[in-house]
OpenMM code with the backbone's topology and positions (N, CA, C; nanometers):
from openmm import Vec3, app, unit

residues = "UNK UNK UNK UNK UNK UNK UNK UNK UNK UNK UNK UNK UNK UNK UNK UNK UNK UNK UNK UNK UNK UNK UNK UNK UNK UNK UNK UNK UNK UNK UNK UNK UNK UNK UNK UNK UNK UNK UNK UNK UNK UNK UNK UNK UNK UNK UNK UNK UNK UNK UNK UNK UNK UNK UNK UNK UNK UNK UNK UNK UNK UNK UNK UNK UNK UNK UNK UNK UNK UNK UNK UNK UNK UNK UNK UNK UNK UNK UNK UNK UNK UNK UNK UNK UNK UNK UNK UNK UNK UNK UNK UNK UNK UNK UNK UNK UNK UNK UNK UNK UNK UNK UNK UNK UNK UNK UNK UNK UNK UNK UNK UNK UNK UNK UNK UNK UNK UNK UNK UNK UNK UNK UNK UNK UNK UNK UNK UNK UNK UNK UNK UNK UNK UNK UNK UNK UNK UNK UNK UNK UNK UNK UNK UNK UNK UNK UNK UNK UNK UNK UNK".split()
positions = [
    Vec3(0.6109, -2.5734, -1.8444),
    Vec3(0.5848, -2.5271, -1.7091),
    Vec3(0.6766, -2.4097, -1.6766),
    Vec3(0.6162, -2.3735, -1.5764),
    Vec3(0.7387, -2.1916, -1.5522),
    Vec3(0.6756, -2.2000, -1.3736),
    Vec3(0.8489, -2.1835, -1.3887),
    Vec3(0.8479, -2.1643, -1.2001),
    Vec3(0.7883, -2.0672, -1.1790),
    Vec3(0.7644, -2.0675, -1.0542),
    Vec3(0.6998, -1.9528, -0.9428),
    Vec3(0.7548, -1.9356, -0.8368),
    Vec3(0.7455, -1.8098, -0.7722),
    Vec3(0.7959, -1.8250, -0.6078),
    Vec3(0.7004, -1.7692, -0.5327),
    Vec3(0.6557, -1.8032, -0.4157),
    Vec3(0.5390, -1.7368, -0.3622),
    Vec3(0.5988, -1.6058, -0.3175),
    Vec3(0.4983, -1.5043, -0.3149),
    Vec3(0.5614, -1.3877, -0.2670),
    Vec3(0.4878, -1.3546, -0.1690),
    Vec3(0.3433, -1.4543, -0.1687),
    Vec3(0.3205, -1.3297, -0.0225),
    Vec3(0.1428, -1.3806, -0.0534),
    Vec3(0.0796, -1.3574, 0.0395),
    Vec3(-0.1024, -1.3394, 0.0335),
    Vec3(-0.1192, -1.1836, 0.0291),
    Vec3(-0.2430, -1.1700, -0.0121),
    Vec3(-0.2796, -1.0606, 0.0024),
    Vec3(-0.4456, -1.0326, 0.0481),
    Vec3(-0.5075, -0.9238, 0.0517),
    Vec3(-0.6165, -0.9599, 0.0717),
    Vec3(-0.7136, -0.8584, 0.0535),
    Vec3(-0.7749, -0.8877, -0.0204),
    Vec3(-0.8921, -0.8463, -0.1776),
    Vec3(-0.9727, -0.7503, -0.0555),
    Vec3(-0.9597, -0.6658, -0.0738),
    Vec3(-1.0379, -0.5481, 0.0365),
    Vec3(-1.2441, -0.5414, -0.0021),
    Vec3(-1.2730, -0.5534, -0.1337),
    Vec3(-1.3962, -0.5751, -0.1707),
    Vec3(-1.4787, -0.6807, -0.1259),
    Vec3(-1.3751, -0.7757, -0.0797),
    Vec3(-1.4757, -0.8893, -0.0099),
    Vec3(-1.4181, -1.0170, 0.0487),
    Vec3(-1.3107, -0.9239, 0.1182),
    Vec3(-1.2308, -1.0145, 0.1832),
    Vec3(-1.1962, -1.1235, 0.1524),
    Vec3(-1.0991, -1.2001, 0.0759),
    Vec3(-1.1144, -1.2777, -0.0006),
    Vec3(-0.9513, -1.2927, -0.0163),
    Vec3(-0.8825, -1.3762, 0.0723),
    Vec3(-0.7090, -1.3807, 0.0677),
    Vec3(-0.6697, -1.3889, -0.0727),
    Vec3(-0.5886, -1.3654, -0.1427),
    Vec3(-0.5522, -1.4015, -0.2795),
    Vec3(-0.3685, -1.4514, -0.2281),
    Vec3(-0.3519, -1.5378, -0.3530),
    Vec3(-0.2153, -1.5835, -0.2824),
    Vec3(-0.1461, -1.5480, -0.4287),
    Vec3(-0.0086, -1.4538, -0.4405),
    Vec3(0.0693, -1.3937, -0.5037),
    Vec3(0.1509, -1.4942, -0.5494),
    Vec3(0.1751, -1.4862, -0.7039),
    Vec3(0.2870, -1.6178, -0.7688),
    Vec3(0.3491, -1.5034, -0.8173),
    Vec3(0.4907, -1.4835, -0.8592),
    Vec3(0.5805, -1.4364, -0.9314),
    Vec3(0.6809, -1.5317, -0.9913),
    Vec3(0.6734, -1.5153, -1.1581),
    Vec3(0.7677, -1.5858, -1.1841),
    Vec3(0.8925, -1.4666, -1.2396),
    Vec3(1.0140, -1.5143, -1.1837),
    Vec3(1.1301, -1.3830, -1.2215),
    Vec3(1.0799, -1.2589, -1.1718),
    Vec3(1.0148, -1.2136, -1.1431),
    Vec3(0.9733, -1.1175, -1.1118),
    Vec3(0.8876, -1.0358, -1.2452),
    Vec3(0.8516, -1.1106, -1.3147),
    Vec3(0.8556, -1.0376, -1.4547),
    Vec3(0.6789, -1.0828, -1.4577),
    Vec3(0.6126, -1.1535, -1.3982),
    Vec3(0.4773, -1.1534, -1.4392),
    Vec3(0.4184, -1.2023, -1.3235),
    Vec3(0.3090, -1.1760, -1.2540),
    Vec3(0.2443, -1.2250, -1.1393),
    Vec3(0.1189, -1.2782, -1.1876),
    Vec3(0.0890, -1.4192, -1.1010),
    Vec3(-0.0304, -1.4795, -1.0890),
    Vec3(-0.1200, -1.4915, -0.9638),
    Vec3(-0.2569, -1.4210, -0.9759),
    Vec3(-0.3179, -1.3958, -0.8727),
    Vec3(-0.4217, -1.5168, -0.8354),
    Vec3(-0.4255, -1.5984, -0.7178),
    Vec3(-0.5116, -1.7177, -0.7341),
    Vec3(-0.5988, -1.6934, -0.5646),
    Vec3(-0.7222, -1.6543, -0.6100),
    Vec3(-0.8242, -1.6643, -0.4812),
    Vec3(-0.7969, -1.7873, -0.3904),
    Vec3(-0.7517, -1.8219, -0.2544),
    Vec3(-0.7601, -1.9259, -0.1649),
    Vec3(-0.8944, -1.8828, -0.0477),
    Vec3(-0.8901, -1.9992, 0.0657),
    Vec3(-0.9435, -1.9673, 0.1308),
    Vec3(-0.8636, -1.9562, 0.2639),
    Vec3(-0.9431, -1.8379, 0.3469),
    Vec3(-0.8791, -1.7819, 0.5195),
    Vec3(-0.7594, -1.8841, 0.5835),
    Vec3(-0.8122, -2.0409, 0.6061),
    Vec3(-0.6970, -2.1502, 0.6736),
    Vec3(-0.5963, -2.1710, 0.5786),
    Vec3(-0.6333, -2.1450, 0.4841),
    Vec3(-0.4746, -2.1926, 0.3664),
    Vec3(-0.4412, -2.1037, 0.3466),
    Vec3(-0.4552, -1.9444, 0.3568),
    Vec3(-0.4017, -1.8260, 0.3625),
    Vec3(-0.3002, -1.8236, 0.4997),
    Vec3(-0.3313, -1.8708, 0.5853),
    Vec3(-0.3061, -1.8920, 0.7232),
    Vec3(-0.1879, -1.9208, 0.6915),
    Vec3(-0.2216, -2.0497, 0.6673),
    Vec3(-0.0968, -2.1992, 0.6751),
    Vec3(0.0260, -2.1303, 0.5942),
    Vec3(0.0181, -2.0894, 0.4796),
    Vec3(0.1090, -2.0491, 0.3864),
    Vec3(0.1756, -1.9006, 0.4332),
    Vec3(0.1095, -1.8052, 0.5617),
    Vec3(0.1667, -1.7256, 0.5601),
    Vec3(0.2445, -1.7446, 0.6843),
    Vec3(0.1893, -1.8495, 0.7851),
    Vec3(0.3133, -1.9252, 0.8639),
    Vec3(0.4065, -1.9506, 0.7739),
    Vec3(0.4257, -2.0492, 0.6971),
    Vec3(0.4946, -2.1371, 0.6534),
    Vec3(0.6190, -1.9927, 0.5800),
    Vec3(0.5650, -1.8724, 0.5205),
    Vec3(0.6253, -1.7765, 0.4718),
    Vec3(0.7257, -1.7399, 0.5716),
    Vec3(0.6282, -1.7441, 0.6597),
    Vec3(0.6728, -1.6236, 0.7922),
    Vec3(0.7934, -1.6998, 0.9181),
    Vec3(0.7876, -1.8337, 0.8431),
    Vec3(0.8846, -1.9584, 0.9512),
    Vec3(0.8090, -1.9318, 1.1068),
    Vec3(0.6553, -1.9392, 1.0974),
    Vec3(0.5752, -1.9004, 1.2240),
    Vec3(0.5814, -2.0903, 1.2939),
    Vec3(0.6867, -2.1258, 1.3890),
    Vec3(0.6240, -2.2582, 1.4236),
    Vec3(0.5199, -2.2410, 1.5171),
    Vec3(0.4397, -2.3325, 1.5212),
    Vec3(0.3032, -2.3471, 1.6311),
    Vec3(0.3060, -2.4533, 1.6851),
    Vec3(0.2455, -2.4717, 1.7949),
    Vec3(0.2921, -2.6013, 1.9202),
    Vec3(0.2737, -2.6898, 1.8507),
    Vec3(0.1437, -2.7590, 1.7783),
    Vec3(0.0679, -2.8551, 1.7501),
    Vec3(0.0679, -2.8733, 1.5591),
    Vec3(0.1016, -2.9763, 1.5045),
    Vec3(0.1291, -2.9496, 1.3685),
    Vec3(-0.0143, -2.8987, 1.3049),
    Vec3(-0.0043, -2.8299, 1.1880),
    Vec3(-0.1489, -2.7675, 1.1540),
    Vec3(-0.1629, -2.8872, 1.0100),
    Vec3(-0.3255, -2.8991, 0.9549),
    Vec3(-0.3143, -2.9684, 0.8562),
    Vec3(-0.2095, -2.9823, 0.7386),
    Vec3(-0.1717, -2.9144, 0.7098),
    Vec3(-0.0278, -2.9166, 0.6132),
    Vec3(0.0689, -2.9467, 0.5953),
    Vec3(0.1178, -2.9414, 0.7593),
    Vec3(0.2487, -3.0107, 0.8298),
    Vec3(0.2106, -3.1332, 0.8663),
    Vec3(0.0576, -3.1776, 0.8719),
    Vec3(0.0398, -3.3552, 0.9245),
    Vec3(0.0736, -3.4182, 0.7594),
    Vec3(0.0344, -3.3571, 0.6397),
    Vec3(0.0434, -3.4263, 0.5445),
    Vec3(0.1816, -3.4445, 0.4925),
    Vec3(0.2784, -3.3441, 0.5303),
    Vec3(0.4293, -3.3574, 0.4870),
    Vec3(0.4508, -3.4886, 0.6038),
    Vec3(0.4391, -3.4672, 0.6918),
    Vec3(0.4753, -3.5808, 0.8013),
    Vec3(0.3896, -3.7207, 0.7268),
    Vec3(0.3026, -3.7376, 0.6666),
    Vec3(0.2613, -3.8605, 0.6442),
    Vec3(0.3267, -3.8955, 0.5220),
    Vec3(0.3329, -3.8041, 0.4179),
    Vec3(0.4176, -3.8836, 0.2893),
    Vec3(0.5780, -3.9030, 0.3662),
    Vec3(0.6422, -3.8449, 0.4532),
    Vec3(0.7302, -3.8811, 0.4531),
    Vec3(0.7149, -4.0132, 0.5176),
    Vec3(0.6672, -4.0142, 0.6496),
    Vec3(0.6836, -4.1990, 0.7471),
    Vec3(0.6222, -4.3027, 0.6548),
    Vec3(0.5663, -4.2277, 0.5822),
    Vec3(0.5381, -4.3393, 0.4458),
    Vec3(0.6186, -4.4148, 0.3012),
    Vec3(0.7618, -4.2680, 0.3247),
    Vec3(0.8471, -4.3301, 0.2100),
    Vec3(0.8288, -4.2025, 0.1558),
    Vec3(0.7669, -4.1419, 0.1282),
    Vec3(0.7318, -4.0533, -0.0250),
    Vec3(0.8366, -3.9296, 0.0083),
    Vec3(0.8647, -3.9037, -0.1383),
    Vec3(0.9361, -3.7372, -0.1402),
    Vec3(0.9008, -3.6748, -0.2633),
    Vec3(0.8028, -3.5612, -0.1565),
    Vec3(0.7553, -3.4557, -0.2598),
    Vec3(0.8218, -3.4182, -0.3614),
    Vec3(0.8185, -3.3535, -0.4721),
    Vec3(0.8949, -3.3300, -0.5545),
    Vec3(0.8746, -3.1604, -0.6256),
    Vec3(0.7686, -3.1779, -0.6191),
    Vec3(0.7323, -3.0398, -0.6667),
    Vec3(0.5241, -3.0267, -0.6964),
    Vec3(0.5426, -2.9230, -0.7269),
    Vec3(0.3427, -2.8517, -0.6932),
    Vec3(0.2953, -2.8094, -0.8319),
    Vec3(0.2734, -2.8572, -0.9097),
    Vec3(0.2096, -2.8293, -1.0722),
    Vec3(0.0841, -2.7708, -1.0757),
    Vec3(0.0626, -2.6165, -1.1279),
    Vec3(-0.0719, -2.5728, -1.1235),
    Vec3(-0.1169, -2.5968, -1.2803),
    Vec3(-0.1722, -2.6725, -1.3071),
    Vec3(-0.1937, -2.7684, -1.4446),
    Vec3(-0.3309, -2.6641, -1.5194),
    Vec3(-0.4444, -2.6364, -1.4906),
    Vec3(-0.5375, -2.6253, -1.4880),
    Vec3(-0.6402, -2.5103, -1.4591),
    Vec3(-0.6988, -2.4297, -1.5369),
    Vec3(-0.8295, -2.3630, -1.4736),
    Vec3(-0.9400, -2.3684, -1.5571),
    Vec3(-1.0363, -2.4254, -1.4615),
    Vec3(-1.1699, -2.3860, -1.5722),
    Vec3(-1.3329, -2.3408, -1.5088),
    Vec3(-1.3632, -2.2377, -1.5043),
    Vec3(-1.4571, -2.1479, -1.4262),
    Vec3(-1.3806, -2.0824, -1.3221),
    Vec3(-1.2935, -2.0286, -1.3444),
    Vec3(-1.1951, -1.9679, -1.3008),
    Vec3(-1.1806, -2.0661, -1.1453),
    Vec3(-1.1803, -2.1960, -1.1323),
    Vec3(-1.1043, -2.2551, -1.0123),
    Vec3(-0.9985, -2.3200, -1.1188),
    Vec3(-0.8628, -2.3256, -1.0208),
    Vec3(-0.7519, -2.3707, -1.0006),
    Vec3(-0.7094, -2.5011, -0.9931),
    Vec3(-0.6692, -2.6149, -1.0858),
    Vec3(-0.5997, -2.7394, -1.0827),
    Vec3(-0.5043, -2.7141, -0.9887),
    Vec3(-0.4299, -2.8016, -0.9462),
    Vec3(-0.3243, -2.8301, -0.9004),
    Vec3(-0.2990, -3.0174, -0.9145),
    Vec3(-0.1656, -3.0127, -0.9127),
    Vec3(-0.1246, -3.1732, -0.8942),
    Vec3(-0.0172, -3.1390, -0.7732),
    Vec3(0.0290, -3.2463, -0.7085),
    Vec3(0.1397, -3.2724, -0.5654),
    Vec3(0.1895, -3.3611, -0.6161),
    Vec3(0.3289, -3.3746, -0.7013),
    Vec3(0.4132, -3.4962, -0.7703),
    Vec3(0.5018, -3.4967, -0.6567),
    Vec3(0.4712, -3.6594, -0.6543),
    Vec3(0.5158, -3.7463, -0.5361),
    Vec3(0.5861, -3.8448, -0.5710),
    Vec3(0.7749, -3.8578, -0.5555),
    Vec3(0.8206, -3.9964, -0.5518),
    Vec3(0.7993, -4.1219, -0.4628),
    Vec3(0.7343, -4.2248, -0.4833),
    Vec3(0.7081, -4.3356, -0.3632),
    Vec3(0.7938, -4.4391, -0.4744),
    Vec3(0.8829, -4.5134, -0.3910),
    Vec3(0.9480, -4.6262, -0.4388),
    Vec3(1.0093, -4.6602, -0.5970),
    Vec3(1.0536, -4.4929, -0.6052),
    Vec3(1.1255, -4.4597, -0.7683),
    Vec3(1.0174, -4.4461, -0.8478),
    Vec3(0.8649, -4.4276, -0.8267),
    Vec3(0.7518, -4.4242, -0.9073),
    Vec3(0.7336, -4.3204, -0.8726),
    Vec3(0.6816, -4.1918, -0.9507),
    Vec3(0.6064, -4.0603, -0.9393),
    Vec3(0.4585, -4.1032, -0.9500),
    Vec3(0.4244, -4.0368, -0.8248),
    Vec3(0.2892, -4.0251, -0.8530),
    Vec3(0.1989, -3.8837, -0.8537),
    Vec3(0.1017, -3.8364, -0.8926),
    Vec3(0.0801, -3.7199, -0.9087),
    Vec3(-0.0709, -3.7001, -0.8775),
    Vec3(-0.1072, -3.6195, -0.7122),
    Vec3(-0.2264, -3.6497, -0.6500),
    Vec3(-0.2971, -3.4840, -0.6740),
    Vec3(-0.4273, -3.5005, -0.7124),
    Vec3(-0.4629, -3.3848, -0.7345),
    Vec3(-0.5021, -3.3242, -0.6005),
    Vec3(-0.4733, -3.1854, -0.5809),
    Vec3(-0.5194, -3.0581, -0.4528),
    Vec3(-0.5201, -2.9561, -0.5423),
    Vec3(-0.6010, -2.8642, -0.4339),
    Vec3(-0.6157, -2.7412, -0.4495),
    Vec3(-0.4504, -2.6773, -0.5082),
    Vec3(-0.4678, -2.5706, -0.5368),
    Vec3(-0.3142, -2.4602, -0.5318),
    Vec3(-0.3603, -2.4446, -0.4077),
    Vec3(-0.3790, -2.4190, -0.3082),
    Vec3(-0.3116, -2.3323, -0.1854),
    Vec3(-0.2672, -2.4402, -0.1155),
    Vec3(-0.3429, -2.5730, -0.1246),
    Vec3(-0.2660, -2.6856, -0.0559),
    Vec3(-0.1574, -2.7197, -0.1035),
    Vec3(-0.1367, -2.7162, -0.2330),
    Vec3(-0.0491, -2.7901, -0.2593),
    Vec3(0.0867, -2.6530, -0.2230),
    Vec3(0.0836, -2.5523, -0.2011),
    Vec3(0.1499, -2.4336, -0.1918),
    Vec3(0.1834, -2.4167, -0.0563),
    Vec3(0.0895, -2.4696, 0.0326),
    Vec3(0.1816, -2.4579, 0.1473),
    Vec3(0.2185, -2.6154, 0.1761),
    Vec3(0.2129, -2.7148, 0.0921),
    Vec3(0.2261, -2.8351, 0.1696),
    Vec3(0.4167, -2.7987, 0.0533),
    Vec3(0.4363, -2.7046, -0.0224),
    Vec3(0.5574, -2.6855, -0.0841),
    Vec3(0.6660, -2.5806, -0.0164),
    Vec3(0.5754, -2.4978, 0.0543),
    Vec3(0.6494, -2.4045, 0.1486),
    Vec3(0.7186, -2.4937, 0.2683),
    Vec3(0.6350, -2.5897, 0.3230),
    Vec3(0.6917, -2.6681, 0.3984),
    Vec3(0.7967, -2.7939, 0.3647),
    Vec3(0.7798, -2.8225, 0.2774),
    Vec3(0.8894, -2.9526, 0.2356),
    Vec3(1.0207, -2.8854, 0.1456),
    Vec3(1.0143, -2.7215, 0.1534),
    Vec3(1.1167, -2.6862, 0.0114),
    Vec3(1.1178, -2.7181, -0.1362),
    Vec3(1.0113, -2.7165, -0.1910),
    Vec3(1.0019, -2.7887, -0.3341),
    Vec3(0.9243, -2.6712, -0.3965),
    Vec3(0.9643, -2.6370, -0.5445),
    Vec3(0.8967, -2.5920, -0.6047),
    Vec3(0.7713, -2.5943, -0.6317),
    Vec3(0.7103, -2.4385, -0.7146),
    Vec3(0.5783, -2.4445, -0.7370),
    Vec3(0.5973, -2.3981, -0.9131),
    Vec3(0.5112, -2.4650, -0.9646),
    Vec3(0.5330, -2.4503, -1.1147),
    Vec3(0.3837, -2.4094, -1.1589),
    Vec3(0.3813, -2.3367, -1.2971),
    Vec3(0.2284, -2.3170, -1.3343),
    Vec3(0.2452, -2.3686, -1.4624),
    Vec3(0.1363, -2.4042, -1.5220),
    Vec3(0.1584, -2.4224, -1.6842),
    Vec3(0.1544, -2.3600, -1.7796),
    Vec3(0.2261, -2.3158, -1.8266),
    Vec3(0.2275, -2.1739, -1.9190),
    Vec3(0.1700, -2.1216, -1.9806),
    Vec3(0.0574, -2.2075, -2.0210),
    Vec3(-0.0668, -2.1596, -2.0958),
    Vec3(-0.1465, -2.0592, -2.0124),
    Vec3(-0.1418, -2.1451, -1.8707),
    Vec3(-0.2175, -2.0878, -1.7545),
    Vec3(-0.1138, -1.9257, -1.7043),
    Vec3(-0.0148, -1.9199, -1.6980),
    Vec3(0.0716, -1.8064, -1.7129),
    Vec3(0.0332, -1.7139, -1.8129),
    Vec3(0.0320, -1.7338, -1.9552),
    Vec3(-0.0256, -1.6640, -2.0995),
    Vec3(-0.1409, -1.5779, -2.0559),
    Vec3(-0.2462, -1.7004, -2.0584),
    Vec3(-0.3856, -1.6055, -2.0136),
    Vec3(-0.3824, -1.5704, -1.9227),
    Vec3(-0.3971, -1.6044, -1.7579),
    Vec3(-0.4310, -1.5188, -1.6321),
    Vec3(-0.3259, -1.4508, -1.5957),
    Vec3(-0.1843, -1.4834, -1.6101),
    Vec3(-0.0963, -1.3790, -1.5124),
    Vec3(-0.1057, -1.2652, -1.6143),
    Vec3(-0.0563, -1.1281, -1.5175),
    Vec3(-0.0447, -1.0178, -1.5485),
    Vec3(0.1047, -0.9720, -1.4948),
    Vec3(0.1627, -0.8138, -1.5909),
    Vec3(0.3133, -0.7725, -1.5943),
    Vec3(0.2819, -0.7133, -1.4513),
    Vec3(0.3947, -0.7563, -1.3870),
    Vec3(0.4242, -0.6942, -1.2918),
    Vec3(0.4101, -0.5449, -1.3183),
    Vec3(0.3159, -0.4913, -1.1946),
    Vec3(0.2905, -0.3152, -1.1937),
    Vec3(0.1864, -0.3065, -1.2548),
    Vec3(0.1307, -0.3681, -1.3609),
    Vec3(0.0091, -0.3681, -1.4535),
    Vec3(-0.0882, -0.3081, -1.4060),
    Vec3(-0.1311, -0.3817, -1.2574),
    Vec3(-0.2471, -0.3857, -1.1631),
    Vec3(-0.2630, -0.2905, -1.0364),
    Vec3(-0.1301, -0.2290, -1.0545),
    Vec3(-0.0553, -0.1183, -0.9495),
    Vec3(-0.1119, 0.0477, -0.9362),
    Vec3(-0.1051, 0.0883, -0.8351),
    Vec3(-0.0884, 0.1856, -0.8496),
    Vec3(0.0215, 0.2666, -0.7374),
    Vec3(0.0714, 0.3774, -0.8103),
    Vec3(0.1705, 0.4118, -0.6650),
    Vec3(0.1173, 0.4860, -0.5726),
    Vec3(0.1355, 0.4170, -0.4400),
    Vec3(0.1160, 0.4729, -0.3298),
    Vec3(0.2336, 0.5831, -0.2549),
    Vec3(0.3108, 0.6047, -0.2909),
    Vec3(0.4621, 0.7004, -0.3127),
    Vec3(0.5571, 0.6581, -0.2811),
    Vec3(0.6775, 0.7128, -0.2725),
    Vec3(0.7916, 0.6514, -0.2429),
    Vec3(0.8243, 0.5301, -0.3235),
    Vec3(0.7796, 0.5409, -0.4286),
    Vec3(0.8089, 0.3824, -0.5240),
    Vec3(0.7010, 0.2931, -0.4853),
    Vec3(0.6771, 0.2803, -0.3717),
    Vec3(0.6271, 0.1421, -0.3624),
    Vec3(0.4949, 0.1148, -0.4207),
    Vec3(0.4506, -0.0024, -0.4287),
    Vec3(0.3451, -0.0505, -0.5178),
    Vec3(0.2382, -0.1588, -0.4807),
    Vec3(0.1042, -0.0692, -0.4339),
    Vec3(0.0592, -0.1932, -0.4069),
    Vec3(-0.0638, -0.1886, -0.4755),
    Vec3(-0.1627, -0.3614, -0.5485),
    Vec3(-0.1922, -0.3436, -0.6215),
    Vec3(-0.3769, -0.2728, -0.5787),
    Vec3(-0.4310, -0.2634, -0.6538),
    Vec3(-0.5659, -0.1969, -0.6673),
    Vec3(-0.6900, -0.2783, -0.6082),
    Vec3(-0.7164, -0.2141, -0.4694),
    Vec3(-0.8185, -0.3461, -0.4164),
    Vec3(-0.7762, -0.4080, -0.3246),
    Vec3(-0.6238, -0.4425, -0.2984),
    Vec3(-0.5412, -0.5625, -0.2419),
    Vec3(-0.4698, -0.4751, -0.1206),
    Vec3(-0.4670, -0.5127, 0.0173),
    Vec3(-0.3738, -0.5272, 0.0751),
    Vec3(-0.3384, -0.6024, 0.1250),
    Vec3(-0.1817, -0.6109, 0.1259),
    Vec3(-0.0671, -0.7122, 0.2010),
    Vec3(-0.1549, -0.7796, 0.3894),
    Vec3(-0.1692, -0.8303, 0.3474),
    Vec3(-0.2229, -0.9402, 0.5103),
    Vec3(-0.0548, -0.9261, 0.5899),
] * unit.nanometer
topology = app.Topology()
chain = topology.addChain("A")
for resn in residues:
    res = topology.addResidue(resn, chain)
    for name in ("N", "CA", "C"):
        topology.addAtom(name, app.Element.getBySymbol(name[0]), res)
């Protein structure tokens, strides 16, 4: 497995279509299509945006916890037809358990509890790409990629 850190959504200008940014080290990015409310949730959760009323993401951290459980970390295990595995490894009563979600759920239900996001390296090998790869410069250094802007 190989950590990740979220860096950010973005959003696929051809057909509107949020994409949510993985970097591991900074040295290779993984691009994973979500949808609009979990683009949302995760760019609160980025942005430390609180909102009056908890949103789905924050009810599910609130339920594993009054339940005992502590998240542990977000495993993107999986792709096949280009959708996205994910697992949510969960300690309940010194037992791990490991519940399958989406990546964007399980990504912001990790933004919110502080726990890592991991991919599986195979899944790193084939889909991520070198940082800049996908870039082009817009000047002044900066870099944004082809298709994509920053939400």
């Amino acid at each position: 497995m190989v950590k990740v850190e979220v860096t950010g959504v973005l959003l696929d200008k051809t057909n509107n279509t949020p994409i949510l940014l993985l970097e591991d080290e900074g040295k290779r990015r993984l691009f994973i299509a979500v949808g609009l409310f979990e683009a949302q949730s995760i760019l609160f959760a980025l942005q430390n945006i609180k909102v009056e009323r908890p949103l789905t993401h924050d009810l599910i951290k609130m339920l594993i916890e009054e339940f005992g459980g502590k998240p542990l970390r977000i495993e993107i295990v999986d792709i096949r037809d280009n959708i996205y595995f994910a697992q949510l490894i969960i300690q309940f009563n010194g037992r791990l358990k490991s519940i399958s979600c989406r990546p964007s759920d399980g990504v912001a239900i990790a933004l919110r509890c502080a726990i890592p996001v991991f991919v599986h390296k195979d899944i790193m090998r084939r889909c991520s790409v070198k940082k800049g790869s996908l870039s082009i410069s817009k000047g002044k250094g900066e870099e944004r990629p082809i298709g994509i802007r920053e939400v």
